[in-house]
C-alpha positions in Angstrom: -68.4 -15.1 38.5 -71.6 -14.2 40.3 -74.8 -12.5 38.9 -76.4 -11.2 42.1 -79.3 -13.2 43.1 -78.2 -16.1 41.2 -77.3 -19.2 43.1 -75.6 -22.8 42.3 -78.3 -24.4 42.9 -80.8 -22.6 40.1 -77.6 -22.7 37.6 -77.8 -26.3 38.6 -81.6 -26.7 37.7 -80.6 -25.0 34.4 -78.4 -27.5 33.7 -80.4 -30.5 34.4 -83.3 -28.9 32.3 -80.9 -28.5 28.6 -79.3 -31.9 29.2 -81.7 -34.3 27.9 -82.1 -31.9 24.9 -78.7 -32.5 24.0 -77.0 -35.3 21.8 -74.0 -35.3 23.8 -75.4 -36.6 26.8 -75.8 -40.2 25.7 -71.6 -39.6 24.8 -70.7 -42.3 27.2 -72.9 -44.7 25.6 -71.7 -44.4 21.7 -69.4 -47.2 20.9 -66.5 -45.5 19.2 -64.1 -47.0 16.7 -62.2 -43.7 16.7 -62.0 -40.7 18.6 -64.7 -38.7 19.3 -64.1 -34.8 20.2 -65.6 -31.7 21.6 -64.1 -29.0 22.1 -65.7 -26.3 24.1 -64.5 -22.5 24.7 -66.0 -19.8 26.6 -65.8 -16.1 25.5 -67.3 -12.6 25.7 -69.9 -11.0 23.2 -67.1 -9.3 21.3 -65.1 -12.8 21.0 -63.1 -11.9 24.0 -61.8 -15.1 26.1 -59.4 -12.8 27.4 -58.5 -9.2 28.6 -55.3 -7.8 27.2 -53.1 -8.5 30.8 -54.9 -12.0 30.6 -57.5 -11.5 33.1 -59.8 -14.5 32.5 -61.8 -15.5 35.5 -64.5 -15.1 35.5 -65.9 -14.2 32.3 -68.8 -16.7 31.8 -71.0 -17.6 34.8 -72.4 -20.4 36.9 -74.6 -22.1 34.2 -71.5 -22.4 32.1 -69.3 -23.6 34.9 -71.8 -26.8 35.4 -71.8 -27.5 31.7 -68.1 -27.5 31.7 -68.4 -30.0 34.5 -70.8 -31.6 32.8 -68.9 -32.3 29.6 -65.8 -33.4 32.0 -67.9 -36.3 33.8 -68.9 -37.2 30.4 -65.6 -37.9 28.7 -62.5 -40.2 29.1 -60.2 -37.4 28.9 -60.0 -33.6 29.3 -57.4 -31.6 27.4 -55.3 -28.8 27.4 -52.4 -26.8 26.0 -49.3 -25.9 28.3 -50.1 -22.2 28.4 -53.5 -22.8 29.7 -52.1 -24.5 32.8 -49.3 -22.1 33.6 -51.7 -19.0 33.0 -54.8 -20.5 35.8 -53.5 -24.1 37.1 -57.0 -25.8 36.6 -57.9 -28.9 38.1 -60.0 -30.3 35.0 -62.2 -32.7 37.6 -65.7 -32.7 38.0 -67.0 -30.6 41.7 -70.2 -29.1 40.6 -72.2 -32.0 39.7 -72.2 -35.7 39.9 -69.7 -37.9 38.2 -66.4 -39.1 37.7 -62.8 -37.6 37.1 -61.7 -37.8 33.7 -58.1 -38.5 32.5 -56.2 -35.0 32.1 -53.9 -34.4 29.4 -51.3 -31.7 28.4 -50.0 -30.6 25.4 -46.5 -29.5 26.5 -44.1 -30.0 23.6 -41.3 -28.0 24.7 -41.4 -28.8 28.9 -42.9 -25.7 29.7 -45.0 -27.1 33.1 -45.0 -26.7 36.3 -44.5 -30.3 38.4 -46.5 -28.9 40.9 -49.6 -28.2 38.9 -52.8 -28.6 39.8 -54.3 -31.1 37.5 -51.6 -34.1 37.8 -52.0 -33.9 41.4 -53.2 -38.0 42.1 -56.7 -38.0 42.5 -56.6 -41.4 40.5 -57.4 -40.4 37.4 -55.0 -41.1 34.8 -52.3 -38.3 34.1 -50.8 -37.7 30.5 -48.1 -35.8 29.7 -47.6 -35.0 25.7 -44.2 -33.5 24.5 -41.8 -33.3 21.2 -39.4 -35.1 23.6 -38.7 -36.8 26.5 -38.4 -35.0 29.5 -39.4 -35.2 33.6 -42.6 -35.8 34.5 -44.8 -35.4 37.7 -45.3 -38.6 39.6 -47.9 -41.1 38.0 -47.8 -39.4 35.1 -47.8 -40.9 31.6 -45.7 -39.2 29.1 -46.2 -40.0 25.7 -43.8 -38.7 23.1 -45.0 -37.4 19.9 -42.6 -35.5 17.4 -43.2 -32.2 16.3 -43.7 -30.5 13.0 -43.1 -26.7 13.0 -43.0 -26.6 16.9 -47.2 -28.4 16.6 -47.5 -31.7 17.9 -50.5 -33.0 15.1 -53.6 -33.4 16.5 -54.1 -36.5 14.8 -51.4 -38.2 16.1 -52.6 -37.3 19.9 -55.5 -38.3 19.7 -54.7 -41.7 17.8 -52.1 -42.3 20.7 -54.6 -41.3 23.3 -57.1 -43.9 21.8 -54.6 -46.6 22.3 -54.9 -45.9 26.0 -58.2 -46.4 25.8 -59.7 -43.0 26.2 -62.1 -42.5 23.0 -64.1 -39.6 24.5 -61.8 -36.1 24.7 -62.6 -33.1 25.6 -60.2 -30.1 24.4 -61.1 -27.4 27.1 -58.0 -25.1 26.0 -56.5 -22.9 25.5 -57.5 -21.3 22.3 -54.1 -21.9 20.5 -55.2 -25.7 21.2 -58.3 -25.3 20.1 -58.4 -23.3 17.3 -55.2 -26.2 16.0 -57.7 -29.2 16.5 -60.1 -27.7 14.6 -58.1 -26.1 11.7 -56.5 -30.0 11.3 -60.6 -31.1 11.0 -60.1 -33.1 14.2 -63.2 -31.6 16.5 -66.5 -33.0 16.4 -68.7 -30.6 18.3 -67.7 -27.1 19.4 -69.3 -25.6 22.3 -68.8 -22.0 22.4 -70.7 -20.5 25.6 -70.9 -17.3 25.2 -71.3 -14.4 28.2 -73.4 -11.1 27.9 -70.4 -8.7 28.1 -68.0 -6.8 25.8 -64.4 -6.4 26.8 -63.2 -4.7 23.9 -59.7 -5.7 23.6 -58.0 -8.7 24.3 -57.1 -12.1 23.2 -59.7 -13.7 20.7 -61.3 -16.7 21.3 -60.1 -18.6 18.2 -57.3 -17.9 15.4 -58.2 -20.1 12.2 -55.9 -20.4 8.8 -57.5 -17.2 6.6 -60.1 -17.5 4.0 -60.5 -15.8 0.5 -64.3 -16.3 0.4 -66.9 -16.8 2.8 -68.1 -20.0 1.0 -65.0 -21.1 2.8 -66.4 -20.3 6.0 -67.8 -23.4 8.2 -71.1 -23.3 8.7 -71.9 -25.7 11.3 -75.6 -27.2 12.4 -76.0 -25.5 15.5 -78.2 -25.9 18.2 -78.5 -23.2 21.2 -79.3 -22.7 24.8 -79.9 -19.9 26.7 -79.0 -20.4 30.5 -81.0 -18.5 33.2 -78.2 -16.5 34.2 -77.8 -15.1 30.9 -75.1 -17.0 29.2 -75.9 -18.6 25.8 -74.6 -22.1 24.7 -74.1 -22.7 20.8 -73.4 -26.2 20.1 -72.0 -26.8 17.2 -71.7 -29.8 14.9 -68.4 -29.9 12.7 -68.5 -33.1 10.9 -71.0 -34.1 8.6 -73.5 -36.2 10.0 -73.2 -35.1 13.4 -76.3 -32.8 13.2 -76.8 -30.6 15.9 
């Protein structure tokens, strides 16, 4: 994760300095009549958000890590798919800047995590659980029961039940199964990918859409990027029409 000299505090500084450029920022002000989405994914150069034995942290560095936060104190709700929990048990709150916890969800159709993960530990954020069926559940936490096509829970339908919980703002932070379905059923509105000066090789990609005949069938999103001090690049991406970037 480090880069020699570099310190939290300049990646900090960074950060504060792109912010203000950036439409997402006034996220917690829009008034939302359905759900609003980012999705964000770090990778390597070569598309790499993994090496082959899954080796993951810590590919992008400190600039990256406070945007992440960033986005989390910004949102109702932070997202991810089972697999990304049993591969690095993240917390999904906000430590490296100012701001509150969001609500953490996880896409678990088939019961796959652990009760003693990380991110439904009781901070007093809300916890949600999403399966294909019932099933146990840490303590506190919310399941909510959404059944499955093809083993896929549809994004729609999480998000439309998330919104009746009142959490509008979602962040999908992983993994890139999850991602890569959100944004194959048209259900992201801005994609972050922050993207890390080095080249793995090999490994798993980063995102895994339905194949195209054509590159006119190719998304070609407004895009607006940063480059962070410590050498990391931010491309922020705007997936629906309208959006801008």
């Amino acid at each position: 994760m480090g880069h020699g000299s570099y310190t939290r505090d300049t990646a900090k500084k960074q950060a504060r300095h792109v912010s203000p450029q950036n439409p997402l920022w006034p996220l917690r002000e829009r008034r939302l009549t359905k759900p609003y989405v980012v999705a964000q994914l770090g990778q390597s150069l070569d598309g790499r958000i993994a090496t082959v034995t899954g080796e993951s942290q810590w590919i992008n560095g400190d600039c990256a890590l406070d945007h992440v936060h960033r986005l989390r104190a910004h949102v109702d709700a932070v997202l991810v798919g089972v697999g990304t929990v049993v591969a690095d048990d993240p917390r999904l709150n906000v430590r490296r800047v100012p701001g509150r916890n969001p609500a953490r969800v996880v896409l678990d159709p088939r019961g796959r995590m652990p009760v003693d993960c990380q991110c439904m530990a009781d901070d007093g954020a809300p916890r949600f659980v999403v399966r294909a069926e019932p099933g146990p559940c840490p303590p506190g936490a919310h399941e909510i029961v959404i059944t499955s096509s093809d083993g896929i829970v549809s994004p729609r339908a999480i998000l439309s039940r998330l919104f009746e919980h009142g959490l509008g703002r979602i962040l999908v932070e992983g993994g890139a199964r999850t991602i890569s379905t959100f944004i194959a059923e048209g259900c992201v509105d801005r994609l972050h990918v922050l993207v890390a000066p080095m080249l793995i090789g090999s490994g798993r990609p980063g995102l895994e859409l339905p194949p195209i005949a054509s590159l006119e069938e190719a998304l070609r999103p407004a895009t607006r990027v940063h480059v962070f001090e410590d050498g990391d690049v931010l491309f922020d991406c705007a997936l629906k029409p309208g959006e801008g970037a």
